[in-house]
LUMVOZA-205185 format. One line per 10 residues: number of its first residue (from 1); for each residue z, y, x of C-alpha. Coordinates in nm, 2 decimals, padded with zeros to 4 digits, always signed. Example, Ala and Ser with C-alpha at 12.3 -4.5 7.8 and 13.67 -1.06 7.14 Angstrom:
2
1	+00.78,-00.45,+01.23; +00.71,-00.11,+01.37
***
This chain:
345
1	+02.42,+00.27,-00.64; +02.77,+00.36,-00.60; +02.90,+00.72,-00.59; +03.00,+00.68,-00.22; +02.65,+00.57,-00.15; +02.54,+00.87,-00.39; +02.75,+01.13,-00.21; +02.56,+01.02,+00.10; +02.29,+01.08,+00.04; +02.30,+01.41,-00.14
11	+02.51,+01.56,+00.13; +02.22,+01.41,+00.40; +01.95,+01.57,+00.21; +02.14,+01.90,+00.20; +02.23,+01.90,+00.54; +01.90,+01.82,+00.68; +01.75,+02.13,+00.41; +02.02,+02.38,+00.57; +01.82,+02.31,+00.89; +01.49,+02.36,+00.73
21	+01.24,+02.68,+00.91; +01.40,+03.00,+00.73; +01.21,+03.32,+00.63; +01.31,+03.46,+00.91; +01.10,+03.18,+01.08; +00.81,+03.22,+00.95; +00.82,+03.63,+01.01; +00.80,+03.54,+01.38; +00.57,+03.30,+01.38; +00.34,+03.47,+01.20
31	+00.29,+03.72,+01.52; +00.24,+03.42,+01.75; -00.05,+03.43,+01.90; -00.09,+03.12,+02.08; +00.00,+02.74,+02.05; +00.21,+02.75,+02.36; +00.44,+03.00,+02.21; +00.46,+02.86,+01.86; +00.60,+02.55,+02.07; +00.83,+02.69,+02.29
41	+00.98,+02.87,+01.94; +00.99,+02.56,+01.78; +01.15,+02.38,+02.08; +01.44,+02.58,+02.08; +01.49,+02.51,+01.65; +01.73,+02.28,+01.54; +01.47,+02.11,+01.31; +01.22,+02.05,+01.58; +01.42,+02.06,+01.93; +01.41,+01.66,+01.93
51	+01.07,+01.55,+01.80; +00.94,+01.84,+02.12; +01.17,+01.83,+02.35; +00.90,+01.61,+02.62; +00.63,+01.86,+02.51; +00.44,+02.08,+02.81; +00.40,+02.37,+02.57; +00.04,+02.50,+02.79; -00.10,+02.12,+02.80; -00.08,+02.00,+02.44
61	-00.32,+01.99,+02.16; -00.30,+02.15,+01.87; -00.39,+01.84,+01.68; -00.11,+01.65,+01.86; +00.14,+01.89,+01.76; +00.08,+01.85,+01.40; +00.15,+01.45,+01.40; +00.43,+01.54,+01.60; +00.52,+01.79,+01.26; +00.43,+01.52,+01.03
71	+00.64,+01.28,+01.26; +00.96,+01.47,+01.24; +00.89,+01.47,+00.87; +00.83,+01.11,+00.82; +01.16,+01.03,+01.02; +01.34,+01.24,+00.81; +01.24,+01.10,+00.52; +01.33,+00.72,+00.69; +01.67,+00.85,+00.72; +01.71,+00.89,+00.38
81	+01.56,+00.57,+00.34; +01.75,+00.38,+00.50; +02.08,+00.52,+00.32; +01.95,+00.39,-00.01; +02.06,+00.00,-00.09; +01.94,-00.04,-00.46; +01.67,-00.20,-00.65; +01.45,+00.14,-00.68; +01.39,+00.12,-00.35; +01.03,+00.08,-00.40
91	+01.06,+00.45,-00.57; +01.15,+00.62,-00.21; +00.87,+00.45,-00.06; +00.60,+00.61,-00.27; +00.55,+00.89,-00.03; +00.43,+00.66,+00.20; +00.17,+00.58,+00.02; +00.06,+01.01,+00.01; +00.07,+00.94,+00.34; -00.17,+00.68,+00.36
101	-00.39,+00.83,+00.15; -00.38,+01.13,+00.34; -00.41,+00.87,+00.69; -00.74,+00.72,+00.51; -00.92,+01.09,+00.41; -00.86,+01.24,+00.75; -01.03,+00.92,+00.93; -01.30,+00.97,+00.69; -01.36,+01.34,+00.74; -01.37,+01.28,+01.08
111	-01.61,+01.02,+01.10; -01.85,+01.24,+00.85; -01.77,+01.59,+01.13; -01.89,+01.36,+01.40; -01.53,+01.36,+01.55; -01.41,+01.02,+01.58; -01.28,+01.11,+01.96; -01.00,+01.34,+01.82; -00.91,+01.04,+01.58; -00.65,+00.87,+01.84
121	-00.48,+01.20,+01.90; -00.45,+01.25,+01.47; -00.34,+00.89,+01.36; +00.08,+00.81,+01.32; +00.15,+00.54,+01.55; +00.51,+00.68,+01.45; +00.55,+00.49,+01.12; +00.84,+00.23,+01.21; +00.87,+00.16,+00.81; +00.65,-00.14,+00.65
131	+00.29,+00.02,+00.53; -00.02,-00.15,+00.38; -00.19,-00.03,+00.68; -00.23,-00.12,+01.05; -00.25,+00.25,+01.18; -00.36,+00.12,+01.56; -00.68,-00.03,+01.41; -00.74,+00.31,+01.25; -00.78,+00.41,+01.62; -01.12,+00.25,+01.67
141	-01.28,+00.37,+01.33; -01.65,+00.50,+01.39; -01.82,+00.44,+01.05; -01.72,+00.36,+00.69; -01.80,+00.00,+00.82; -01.50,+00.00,+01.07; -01.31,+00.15,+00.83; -01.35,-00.09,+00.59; -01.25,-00.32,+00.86; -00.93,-00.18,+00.89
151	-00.82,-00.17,+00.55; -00.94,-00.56,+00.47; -00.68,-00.73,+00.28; -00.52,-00.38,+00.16; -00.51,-00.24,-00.20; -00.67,+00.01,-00.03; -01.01,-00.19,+00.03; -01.05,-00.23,-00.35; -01.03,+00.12,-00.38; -01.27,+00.22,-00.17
161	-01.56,-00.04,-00.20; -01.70,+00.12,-00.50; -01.76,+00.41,-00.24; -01.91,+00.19,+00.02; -02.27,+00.35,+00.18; -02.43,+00.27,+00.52; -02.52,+00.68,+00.54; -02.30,+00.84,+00.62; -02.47,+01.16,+00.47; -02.40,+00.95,+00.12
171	-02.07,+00.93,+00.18; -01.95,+01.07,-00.15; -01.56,+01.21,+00.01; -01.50,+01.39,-00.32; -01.46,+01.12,-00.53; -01.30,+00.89,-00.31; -01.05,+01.14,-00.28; -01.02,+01.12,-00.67; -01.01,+00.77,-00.62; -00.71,+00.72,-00.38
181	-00.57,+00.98,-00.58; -00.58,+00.78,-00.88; -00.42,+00.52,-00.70; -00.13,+00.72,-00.60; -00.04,+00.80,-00.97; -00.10,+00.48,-01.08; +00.23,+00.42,-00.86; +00.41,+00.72,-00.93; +00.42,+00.63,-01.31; +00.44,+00.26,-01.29
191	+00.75,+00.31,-01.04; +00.97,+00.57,-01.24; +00.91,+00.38,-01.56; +01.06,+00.08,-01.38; +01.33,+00.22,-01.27; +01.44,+00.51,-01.46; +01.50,+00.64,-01.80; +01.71,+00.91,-01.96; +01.72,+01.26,-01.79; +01.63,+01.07,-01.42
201	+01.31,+00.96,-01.61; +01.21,+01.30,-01.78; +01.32,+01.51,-01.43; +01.07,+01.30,-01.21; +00.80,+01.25,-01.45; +00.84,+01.64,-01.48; +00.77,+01.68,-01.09; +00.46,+01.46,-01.11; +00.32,+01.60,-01.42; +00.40,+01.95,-01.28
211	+00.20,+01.82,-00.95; -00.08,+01.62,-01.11; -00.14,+01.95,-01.35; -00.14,+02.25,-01.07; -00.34,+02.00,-00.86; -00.63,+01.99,-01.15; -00.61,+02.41,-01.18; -00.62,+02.41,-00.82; -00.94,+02.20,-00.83; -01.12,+02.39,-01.16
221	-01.05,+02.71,-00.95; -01.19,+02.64,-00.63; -01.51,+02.43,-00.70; -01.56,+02.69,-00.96; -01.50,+03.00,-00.68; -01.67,+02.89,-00.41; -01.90,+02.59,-00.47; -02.02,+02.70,-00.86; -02.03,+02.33,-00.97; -02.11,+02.23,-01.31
231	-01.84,+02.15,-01.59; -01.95,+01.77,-01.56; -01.88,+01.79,-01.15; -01.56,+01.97,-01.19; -01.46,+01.69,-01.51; -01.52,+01.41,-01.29; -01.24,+01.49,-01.01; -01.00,+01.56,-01.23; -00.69,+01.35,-01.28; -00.65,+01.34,-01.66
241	-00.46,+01.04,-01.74; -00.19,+01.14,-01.57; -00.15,+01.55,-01.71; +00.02,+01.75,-01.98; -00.29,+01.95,-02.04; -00.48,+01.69,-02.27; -00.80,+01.65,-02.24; -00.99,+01.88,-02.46; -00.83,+02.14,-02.26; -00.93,+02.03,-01.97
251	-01.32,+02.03,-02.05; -01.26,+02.36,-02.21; -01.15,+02.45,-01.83; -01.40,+02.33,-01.67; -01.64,+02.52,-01.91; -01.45,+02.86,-01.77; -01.68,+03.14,-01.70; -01.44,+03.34,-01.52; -01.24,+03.12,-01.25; -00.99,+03.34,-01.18
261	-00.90,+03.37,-01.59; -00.70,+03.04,-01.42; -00.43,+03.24,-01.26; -00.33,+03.40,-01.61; -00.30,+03.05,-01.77; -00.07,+02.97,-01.48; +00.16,+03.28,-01.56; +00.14,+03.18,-01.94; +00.22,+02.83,-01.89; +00.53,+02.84,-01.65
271	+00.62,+03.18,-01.69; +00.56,+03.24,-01.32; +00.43,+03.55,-01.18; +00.34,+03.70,-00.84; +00.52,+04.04,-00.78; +00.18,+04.21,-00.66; -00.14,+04.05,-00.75; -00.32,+04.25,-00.57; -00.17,+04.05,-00.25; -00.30,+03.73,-00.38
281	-00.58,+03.53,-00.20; -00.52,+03.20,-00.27; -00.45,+02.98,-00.55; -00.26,+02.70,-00.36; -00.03,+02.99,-00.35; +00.04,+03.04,-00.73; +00.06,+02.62,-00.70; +00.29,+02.58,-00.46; +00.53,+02.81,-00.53; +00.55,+02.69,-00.86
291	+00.62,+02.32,-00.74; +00.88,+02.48,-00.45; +01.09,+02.68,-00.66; +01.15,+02.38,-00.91; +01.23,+02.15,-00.63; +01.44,+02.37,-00.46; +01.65,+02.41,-00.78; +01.65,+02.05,-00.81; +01.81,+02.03,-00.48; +02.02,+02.26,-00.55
301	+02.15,+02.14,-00.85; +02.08,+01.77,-00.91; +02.32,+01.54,-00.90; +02.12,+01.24,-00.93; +01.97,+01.04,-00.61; +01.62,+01.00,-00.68; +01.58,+01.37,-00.82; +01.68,+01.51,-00.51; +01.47,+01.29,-00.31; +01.20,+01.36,-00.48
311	+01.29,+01.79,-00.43; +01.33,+01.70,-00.09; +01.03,+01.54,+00.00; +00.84,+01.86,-00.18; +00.99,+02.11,+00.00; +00.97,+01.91,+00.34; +00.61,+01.88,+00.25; +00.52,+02.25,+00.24; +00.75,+02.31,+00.56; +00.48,+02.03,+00.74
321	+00.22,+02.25,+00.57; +00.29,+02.56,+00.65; +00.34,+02.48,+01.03; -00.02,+02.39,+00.99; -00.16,+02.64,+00.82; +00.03,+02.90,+01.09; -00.12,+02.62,+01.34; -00.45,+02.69,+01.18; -00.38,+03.09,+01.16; -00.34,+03.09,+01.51
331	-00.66,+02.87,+01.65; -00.88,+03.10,+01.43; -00.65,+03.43,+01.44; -00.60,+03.50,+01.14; -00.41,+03.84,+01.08; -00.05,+03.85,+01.01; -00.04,+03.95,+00.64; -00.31,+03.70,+00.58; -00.09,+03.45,+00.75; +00.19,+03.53,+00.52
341	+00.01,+03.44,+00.22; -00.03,+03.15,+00.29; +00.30,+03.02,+00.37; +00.52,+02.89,+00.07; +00.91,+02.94,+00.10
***
C-alpha cells in the first residue's frame, strides 16, 4: 500500500475515533432513565445523528436500537474497508466473521429462550459487504434444523454439525460457542501469518493473544463464581492453542479454589490495576480495559495500517458494548454507579 493510501486511512480512523461517545457521554447517559431519552441524546451526537435520524424515539424497540448500534459500527468499519486496495485485504475482513459468529449465537439463544419472534427485529439486513451467510434466511430460523438450513454450504455448517440435536433442551450452546470460537482464531492466525511479519506481525498477534488470553480468565472466573463447574468443564471451553498461558497453567487455573485469586494474576501479568478494588464487580472490567488501553495506544501511536485497524475495531467494539450494556442498565434499572462499572472507556 502506498503512503498516500496509508495516510488515508490513518487520518480516517482518527477522525471517525475523535467522534467516538466521550466520558462525558457516558456520565449522562448513565442517569437516563428510559429508551426514548437515550435516543433522543444519541440523535443529536455526531456519531449516531445519521444511523437515527428516522427514529420515533417513544415507538422503537430496544432490540432495534442495538442493530441500529451495531449497524453504525459495521458501516464504519466498511468505510475503512473500502479505502484499503492491497492483497491483505482478507485481514480487514476478519471481523466479519466475529460478527457472524456472534449473528449465529444470538439465533441460537433465541430459539433455546423460546424467542424466535424477536429474531427479525435482531438480525443485520445491513451488511452490504460479501458474508458466508444469507442473513434474510436467518429470519425464518425456529429450530437447530432451520438453522442448519441456513448455514448449508457455509464453513459454518461443518462447524456446527458435530453439535447437531433434535432437543432442543440438548442443545449444548457452550461448546458450540467454543466451537465457532475456535473457528474465528483459526483465521486470525492463519491471516496475520500470511500477510505480515516483522513488528506488524508481533503487534497483531499481540492483540489476539492479549484477547484469546483475558477471554480464557474471563471464562475460569465466571463458571468458577457463579456456576461452580468442575476443572474438566471449565478445561474444555477454553481456547488453548491459541494463548500465552501454556497449558499446564491453564489446568492449574481451572483447578483454582479461590476464583477471584484471578484478578491478582491479572495485575501480575499486565501490570494493570484498578484504582479502588473495592469498586469492582465485574471481571469483563479488569478485561476490557486491559484490551482498550492497548488499542487506544495503538491508535494513538501506530503508524502501520493493519495495527490501527485492528485498535480501531477494539475500541469501536466496546463503544457498541457499552451502549448495550447502558441499553440493558436502563430496561432493568440498574443504579447509576453500577452502570458505570460497567462501561469501558
Amino acid at each position: 500500500m502506498g503512503s498516500k493510501a496509508n495516510n488515508a486511512v490513518v487520518t480516517k480512523a482518527k477522525a471517525m475515533f475523535g467522534n467516538f461517545l466521550k466520558p462525558e457521554d457516558y456520565d449522562h447517559m448513565v442517569k437516563i432513565k428510559s429508551i426514548p431519552e437515550l435516543v433522543q441524546y444519541l440523535q443529536r451526537h455526531p456519531h449516531y445523528e445519521d444511523v437515527l435520524k428516522d427514529v420515533q424515539p417513544n415507538t422503537i424497540h430496544r432490540g432495534h436500537l442495538e442493530s441500529l448500534i451495531r449497524k453504525n459500527r459495521v458501516e464504519q468499519i466498511i468505510r475503512l474497508v473500502k479505502m484499503v486496495f492491497t492483497r491483505d485485504r482478507e485481514f480487514y475482513m476478519l471481523d466479519v466473521t466475529q460478527q457472524e459468529n456472534q449473528v449465529i449465537l444470538l439465533v441460537i439463544r433465541m430459539f433455546i429462550n423460546d424467542e424466535v419472534s424477536e429474531i427479525r427485529g435482531n438480525i443485520p439486513f445491513f451488511y452490504n459487504i460479501p458474508t458466508q451467510i444469507d442473513f434474510k434466511k436467518l429470519v425464518s430460523v425456529k429450530n437447530f434444523d432451520d438453522l442448519m438450513k441456513a448455514l448449508e454450504g457455509t464453513a459454518y455448517e461443518k462447524v456446527l454439525k458435530p453439535y447437531y440435536v433434535k432437543d432442543i433442551d440438548q442443545i449444548r450452546y457452550i461448546d458450540i460457542e467454543h466451537a465457532l470460537e475456535n473457528y474465528y482464531y483459526q483465521l486470525v492466525y492463519k491471516t496475520i501469518k500470511k500477510y505480515y511479519s516483522g513488528n506488524v506481525q508481533k503487534a497483531l498477534i499481540r492483540l489476539a493473544n492479549l484477547k484469546v488470553d483475558l477471554s480464557n480468565i474471563t471464562k475460569i472466573y465466571r463458571l468458577k463464581k457463579f456456576y461452580q463447574a468442575d476443572p474438566i468443564t471449565i478445561r474444555n471451553v477454553l481456547v488453548s492453542d491459541y494463548s500465552n498461558i501454556s497449558s499446564k497453567r491453564l489446568d492449574e487455573l481451572a483447578m483454582m479454589e479461590n476464583p477471584d485469586d484471578l484478578i491478582q494474576l491479572i495485575d501480575r501479568k499486565h501490570h494493570f490495576s484498578v484504582a479502588d478494588e473495592s469498586d469492582y464487580t465485574y471481571i469483563e472490567y479488569y478485561t476490557g480495559k486491559l484490551r482498550y488501553e492497548l488499542a487506544k495506544k495503538l491508535l494513538y501511536f501506530s503508524t502501520e495500517v493493519p495495527v490501527i485497524y485492528e485498535a480501531f475495531i477494539i475500541i469501536s467494539e466496546f463503544e457498541m458494548e457499552n451502549l448495550t450494556n447502558i441499553i440493558e442498565g436502563i430496561r432493568y434499572q440498574i443504579d447509576e454507579a453500577e452502570m458505570k462499572q460497567m462501561l469501558i472507556y
